[in-house]
C-alpha positions as CSV (number, residue, x, y, z in Angstrom):
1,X,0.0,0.0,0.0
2,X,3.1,2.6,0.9
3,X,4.1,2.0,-3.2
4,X,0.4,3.3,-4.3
5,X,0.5,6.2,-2.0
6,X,4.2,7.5,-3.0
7,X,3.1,6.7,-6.5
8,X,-0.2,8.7,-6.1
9,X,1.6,11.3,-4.0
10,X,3.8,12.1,-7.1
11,X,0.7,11.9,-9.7
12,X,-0.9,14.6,-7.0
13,X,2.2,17.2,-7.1
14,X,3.1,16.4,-10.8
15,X,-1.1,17.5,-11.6
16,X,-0.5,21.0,-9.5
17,X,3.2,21.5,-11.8
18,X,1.8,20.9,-15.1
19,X,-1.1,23.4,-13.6
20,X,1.4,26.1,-13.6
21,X,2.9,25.3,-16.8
22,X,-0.1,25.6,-18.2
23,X,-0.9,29.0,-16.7
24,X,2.3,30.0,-18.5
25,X,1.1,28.6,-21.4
26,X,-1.9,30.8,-20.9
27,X,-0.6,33.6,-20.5
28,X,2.2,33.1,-23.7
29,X,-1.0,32.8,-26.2
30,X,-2.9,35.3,-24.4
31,X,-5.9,32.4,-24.1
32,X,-9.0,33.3,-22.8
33,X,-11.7,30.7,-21.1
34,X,-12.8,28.0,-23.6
35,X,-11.0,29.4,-26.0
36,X,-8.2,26.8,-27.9
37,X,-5.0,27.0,-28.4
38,X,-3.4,29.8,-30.7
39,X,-0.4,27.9,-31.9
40,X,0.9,24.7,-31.7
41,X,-2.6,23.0,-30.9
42,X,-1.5,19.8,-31.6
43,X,1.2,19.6,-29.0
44,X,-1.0,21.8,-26.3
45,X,-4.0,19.8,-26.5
46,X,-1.8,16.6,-25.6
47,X,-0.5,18.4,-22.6
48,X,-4.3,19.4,-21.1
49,X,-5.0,16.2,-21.8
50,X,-2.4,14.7,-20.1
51,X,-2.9,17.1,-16.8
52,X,-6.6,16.2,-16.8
53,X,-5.7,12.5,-16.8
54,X,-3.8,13.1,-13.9
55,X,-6.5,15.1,-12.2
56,X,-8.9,11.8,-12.7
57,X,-6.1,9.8,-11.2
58,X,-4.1,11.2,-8.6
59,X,-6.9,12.3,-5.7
60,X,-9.7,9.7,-6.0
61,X,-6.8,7.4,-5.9
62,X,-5.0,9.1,-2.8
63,X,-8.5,9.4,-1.1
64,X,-9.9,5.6,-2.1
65,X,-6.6,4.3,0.1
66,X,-7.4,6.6,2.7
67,X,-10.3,5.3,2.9
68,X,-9.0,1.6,2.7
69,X,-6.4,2.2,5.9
70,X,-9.5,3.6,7.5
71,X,-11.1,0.5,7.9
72,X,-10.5,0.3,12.2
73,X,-12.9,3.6,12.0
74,X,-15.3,1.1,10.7
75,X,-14.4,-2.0,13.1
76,X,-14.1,0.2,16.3
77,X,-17.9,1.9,15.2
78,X,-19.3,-2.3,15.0
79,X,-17.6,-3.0,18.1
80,X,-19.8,-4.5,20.6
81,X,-17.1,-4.4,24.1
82,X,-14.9,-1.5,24.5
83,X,-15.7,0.1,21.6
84,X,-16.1,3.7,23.5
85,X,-12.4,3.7,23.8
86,X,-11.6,2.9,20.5
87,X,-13.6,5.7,19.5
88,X,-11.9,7.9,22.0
89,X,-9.0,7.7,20.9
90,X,-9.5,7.6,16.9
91,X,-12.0,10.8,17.8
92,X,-8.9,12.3,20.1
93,X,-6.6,11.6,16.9
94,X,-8.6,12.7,14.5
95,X,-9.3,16.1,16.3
96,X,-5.8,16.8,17.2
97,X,-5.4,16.6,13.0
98,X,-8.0,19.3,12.8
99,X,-7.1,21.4,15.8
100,X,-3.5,21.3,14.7
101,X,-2.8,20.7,11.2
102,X,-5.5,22.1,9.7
103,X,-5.4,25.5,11.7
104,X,-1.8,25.9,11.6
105,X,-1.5,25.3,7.5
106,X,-4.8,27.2,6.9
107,X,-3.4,30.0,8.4
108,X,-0.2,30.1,6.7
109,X,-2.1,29.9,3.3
110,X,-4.5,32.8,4.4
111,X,-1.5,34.9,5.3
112,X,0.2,34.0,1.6
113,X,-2.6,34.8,-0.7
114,X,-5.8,36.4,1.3
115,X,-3.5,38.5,3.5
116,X,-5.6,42.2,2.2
117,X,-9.3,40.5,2.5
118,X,-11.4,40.8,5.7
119,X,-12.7,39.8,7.3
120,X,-10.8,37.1,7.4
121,X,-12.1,33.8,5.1
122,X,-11.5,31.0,7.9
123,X,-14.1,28.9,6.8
124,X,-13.5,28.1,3.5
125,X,-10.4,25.4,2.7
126,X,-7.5,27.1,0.9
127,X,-5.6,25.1,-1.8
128,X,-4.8,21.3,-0.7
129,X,-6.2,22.1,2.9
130,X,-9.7,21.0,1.8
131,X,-8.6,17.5,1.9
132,X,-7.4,17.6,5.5
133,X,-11.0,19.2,6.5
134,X,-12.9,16.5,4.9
135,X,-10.6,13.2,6.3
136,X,-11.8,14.4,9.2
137,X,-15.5,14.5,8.8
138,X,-15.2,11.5,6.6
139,X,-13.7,9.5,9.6
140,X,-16.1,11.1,12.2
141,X,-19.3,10.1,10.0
142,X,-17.9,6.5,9.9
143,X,-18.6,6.5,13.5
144,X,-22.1,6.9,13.2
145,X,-23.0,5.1,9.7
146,X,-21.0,2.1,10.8
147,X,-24.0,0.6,11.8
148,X,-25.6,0.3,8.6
149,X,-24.2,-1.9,6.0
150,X,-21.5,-1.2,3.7
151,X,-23.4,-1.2,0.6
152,X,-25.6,1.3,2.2
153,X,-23.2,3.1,3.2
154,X,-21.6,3.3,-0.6
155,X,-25.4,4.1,-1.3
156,X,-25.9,7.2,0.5
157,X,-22.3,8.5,-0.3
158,X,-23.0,8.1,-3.8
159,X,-26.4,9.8,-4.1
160,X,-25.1,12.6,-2.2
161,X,-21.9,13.0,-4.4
162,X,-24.3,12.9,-7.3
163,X,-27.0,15.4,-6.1
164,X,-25.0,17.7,-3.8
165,X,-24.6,19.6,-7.5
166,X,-28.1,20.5,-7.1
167,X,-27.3,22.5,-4.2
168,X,-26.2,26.0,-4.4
169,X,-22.4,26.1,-2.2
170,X,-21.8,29.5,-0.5
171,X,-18.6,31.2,-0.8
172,X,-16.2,34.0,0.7
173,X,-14.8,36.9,-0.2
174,X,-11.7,35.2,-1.5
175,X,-14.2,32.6,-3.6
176,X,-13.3,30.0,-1.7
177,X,-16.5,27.7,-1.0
178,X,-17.7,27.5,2.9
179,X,-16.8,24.2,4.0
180,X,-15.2,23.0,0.0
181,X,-18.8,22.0,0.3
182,X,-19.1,20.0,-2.8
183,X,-16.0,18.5,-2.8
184,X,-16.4,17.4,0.1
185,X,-19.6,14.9,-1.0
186,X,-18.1,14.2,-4.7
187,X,-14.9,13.0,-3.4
188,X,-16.4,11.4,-0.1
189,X,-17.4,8.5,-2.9
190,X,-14.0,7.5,-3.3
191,X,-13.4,7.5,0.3
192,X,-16.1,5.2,1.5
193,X,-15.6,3.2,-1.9
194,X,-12.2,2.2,-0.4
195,X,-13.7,1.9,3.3
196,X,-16.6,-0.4,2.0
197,X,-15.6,-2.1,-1.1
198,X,-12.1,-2.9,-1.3
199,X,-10.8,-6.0,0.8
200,X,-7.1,-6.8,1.5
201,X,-8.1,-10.1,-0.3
202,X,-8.5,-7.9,-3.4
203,X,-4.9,-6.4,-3.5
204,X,-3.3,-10.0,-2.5
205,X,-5.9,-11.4,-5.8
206,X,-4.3,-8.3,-7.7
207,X,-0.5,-8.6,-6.5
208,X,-0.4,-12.1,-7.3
209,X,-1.1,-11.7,-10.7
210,X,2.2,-11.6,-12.7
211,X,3.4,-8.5,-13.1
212,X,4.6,-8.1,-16.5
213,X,0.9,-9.3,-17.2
214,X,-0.8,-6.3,-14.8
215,X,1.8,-3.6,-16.6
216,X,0.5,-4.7,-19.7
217,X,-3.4,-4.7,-19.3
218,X,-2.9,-1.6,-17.3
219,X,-0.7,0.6,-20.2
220,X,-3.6,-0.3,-22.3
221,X,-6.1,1.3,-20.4
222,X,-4.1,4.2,-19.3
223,X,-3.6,4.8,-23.0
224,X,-6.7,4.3,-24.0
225,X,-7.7,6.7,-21.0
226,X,-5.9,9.5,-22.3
227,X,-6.6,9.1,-26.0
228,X,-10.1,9.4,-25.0
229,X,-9.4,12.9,-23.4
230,X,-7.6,14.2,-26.3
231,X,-10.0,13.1,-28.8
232,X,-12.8,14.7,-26.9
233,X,-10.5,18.1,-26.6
234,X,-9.2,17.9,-29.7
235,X,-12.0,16.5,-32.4
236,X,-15.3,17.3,-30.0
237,X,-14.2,20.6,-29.0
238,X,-14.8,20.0,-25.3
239,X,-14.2,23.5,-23.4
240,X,-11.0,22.1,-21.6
241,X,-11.5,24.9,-18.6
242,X,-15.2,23.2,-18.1
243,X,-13.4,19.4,-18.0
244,X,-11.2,20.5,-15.3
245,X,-13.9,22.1,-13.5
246,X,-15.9,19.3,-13.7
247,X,-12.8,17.2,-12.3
248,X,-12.3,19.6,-9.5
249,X,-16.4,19.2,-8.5
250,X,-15.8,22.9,-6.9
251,X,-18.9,24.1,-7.9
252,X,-22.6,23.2,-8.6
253,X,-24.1,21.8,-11.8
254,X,-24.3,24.7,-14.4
255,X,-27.8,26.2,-13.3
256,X,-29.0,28.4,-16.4
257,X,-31.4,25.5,-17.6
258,X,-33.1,22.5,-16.3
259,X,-31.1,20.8,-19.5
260,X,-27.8,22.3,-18.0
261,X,-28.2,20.7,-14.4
262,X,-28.8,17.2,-15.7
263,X,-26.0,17.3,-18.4
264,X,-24.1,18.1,-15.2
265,X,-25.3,15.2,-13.2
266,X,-24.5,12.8,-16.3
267,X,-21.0,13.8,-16.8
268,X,-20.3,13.4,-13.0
269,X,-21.7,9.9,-13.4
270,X,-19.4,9.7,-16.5
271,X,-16.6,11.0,-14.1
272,X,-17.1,8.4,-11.2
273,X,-17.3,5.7,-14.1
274,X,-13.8,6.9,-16.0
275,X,-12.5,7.5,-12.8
276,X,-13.0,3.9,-11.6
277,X,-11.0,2.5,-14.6
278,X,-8.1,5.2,-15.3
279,X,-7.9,4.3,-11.7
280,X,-7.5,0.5,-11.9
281,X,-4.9,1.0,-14.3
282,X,-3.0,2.7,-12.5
283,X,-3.3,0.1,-9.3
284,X,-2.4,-2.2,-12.3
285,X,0.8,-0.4,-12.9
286,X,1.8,0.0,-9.1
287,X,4.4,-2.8,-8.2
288,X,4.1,-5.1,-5.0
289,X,7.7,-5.8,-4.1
290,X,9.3,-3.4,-1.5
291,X,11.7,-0.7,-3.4
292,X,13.9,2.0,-2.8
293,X,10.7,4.3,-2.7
294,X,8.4,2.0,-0.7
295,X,9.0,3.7,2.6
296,X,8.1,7.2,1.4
297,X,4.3,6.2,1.5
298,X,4.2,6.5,4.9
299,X,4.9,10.1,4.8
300,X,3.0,11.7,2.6
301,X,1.3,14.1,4.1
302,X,4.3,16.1,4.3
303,X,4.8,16.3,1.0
304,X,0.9,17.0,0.6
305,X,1.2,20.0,2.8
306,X,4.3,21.9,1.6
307,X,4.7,20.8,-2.1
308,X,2.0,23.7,-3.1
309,X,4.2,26.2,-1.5
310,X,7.3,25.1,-3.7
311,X,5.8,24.7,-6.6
312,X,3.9,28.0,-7.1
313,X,5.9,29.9,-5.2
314,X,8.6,28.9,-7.7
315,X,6.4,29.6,-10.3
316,X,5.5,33.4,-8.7
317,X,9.7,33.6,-8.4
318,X,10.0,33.0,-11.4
319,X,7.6,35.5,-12.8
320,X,8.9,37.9,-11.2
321,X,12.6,37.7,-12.6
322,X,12.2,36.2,-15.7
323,X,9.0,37.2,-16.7
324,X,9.7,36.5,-21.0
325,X,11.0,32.7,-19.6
326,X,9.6,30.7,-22.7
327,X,7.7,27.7,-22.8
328,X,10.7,25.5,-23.7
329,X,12.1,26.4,-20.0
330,X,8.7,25.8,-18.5
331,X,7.9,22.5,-20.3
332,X,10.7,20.5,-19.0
333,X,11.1,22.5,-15.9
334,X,7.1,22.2,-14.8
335,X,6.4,19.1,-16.6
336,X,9.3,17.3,-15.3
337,X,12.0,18.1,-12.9
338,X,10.1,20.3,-10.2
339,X,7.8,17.3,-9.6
340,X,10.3,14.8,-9.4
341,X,12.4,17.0,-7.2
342,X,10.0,18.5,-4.5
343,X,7.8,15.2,-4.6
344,X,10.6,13.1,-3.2
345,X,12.6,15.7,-1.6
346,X,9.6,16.2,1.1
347,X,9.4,12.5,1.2
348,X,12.8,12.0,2.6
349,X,13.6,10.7,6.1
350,X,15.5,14.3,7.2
351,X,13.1,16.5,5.7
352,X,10.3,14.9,7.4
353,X,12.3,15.0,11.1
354,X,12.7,18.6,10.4
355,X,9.0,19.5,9.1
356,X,7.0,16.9,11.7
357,X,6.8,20.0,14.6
358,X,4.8,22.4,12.0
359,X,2.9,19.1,10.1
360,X,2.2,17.0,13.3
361,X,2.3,19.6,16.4
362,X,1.3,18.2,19.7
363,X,-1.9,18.9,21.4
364,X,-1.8,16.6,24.4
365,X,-2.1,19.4,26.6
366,X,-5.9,20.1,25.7
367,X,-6.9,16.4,26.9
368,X,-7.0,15.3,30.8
369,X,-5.2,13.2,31.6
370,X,-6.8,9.4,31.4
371,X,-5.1,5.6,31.3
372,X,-4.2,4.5,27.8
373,X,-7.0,2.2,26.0
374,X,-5.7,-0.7,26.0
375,X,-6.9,-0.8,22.1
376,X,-4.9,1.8,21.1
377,X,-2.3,-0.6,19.1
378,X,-5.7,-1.2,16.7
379,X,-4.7,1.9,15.1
C-alpha cells in the first residue's frame, strides 16, 4: 500500500506543476476561457489532456486508500465491548489533525494569498487544505454510519456525491466555498468506496497476478484513457477549462437551464465511471515488491502540505525575474523536474524530522489526563 500512496503522492504534485505550466502557457497565447489554443494546438492539446488524466487519477486514488487504511474507523464503530475507547481515541486523533494541522496550514495559506481580505475567510479550505478538513468529517461520520451496511453506506455516499450539485455552495470573499462544500460529498465516494468495497483479499488477488501481465493490461487502459481525453478536446471541442472544472467538483451543476443541471449530473456519473477505470490502471501499474521508494508512502502528508508552496511559489519567483522565460524552460522545468524534485525531496527521512513540529504539532495538553485504552495498538 506505501508503493500506491508514493506513486499517487507524485501523480498529485506532478497534476499541480503541469497546472502552472499551463498558466504559463496561458498567458504566452494570451488564451482566454474556452477558448483553444493559438499555436501549436497539436502539442498543447496533448498536454491538457495529459494534466486532466492526472486530475482523474491522482486524488480519487489518494483518497480511495485513505479510505481503505481507515477500515479500524469502521471495526471500532461495529464493536460490541470497548468500543467507547476505541472511538476515544481515533475521535482524540482525529481532532488533534483538525485542531493542529488544519489551523496551523490554513493559516499560513491565508497569510500568503488572502492576507488584504477581511474579514478574514477562515471557513472556506484554501488550496490542498480542503482535503485535510474532509478526512476528518469522513472518519467522524464512519462512526455513526458504521451501523448500517457497507453497501448502504456506498449508497448514500453516492447519491449525495451525485445530487449535492443541485445544491447552491456558498462562498467568501476570496471565492473560496464555505466548508469546500461540494468537494467534500463528490470525493467522499472515493473515500467510503475504499472503506466499503475494497478487501485486503483484493490487493493480494491483484498482487499475485504476474506483473509483467498487470503492466501490460494496465498501459492499455491508461492509453486508451488518455486518447479518449484528447480526442474529446481535440475532435469534439470540449471547453478544456469546463473538464477541469468538472474534475475539481468545486462548484454546482451549471444552473441556467433544467437541460444544464442534468448534463451536469450525467457527466459526474461519466466521471465516477472513468475514474474507476483510469484508476484501476494505475493500481495495475503499481508494483508489490518493496523498493527504494516503498517507505516514502508513509509520509506523505508532508509532502501534501508543503509541495504547493514550492511549486507556485517557484512559479511566482519565477515570474517575477524572468517574466519573457519561454515555454521550452517551463515545459521541461514544470512538466518534469520540479515534480520529481520536490515530490521526493519532502518524502525523505530528514526532511520529514525537520518539518513533523509544523505538520504534526502536539496537542496533548488540551486532553485530561486518562489511562491509555488498551486498544490503542488497533490503530
Amino acid at each position: 500500500m506505501d508503493n500506491v500512496k508514493y506513486l499517487a503522492m507524485l501523480v498529485v504534485v506532478w497534476n499541480h506543476s503541469l497546472q502552472d505550466f499551463l498558466k504559463a502557457l496561458d498567458k504566452h497565447e494570451n488564451r482566454g476561457w474556452c477558448e483553444m489554443d493559438a499555436t501549436n494546438r497539436f502539442s498543447n492539446v496533448h498536454a491538457r489532456a495529459f494534466y486532466l488524466l492526472l486530475n482523474v487519477i491522482g486524488m480519487p486514488v489518494f483518497t480511495c486508500v485513505s479510505g481503505y487504511l481507515s477500515r479500524s474507523w469502521l471495526n471500532a464503530a461495529r464493536e460490541d465491548e470497548a468500543s467507547a475507547a476505541n472511538l476515544l481515541v481515533r475521535v482524540r486523533s482525529s481532532t488533534a489533525m483538525l485542531l493542529g494541522t488544519y489551523t496551523m496550514w490554513q493559516t499560513l495559506y491565508l497569510v500568503i494569498n488572502y492576507y488584504d481580505v477581511t474579514p478574514v475567510q477562515w471557513w472556506g479550505p484554501i488550496g490542498v487544505m480542503w482535503y485535510l478538513f474532509a478526512l476528518t468529517l469522513w472518519r467522524m461520520s464512519v462512526l455513526v454510519l458504521g451501523a448500517l451496511k457497507n453497501r448502504v453506506i456506498l449508497g448514500l455516499s453516492l447519491f449525495m456525491g451525485l445530487f449535492v450539485g443541485f445544491t447552491e455552495t456558498p462562498s467568501g470573499k476570496n471565492g473560496a466555498a464555505i466548508f469546500d462544500w461540494q468537494r467534500l460529498f463528490v470525493y467522499a465516494v472515493y473515500f467510503f468506496f475504499g472503506l466499503c468495497v475494497i478487501r485486503p483479499d483484493h490487493l493480494k488477488r491483484l498482487h499475485r497476478t504476474e506483473y509483467g501481465k498487470r503492466v501490460v493490461i494496465g498501459l492499455i487502459i491508461m492509453v486508451s484513457s488518455y486518447a479518449g481525453i484528447y480526442l474529446t478536446l481535440n475532435y469534439f471541442d470540449k471547453c478544456f477549462d469546463t473538464a477541469e472544472r468538472a474534475i475539481w467538483s468545486t462548484s454546482p451543476y451549471d444552473s441556467t437551464s433544467v437541460m444544464s443541471m442534468f448534463k451536469g449530473f450525467g457527466e459526474r456519473v461519466f466521471l465516477y465511471f472513468f475514474t474507476g477505470v483510469a484508476s484501476f490502471a494505475f493500481l495495475a501499474l503499481v508494483p508489490s515488491d518493496t523498493m527504494c521508494f516503498t517507505v516514502m508512502g508513509s509520509r506523505t502528508l508532508y509532502c501534501y502540505l508543503v509541495h504547493l508552496l514550492l511549486i507556485h511559489g517557484f512559479y511566482r519567483f519565477i515570474n517575477e525575474v524572468w517574466a519573457a522565460a519561454p515555454l521550452s524552460f517551463y515545459l521541461p522545468v514544470f512538466g518534469l523536474f520540479l515534480p520529481l524534485i520536490v515530490g521526493n525531496v519532502l518524502m525523505l527521512g530528514p526532511v520529514v524530522r525537520i518539518l513533523r513540529p509544523v505538520i504534526e504539532p502536539s496537542f496533548d495538553f488540551l486532553w485530561r489526563s486518562h489511562k491509555p485504552a488498551t486498544s490503542m495498538n488497533a490503530l
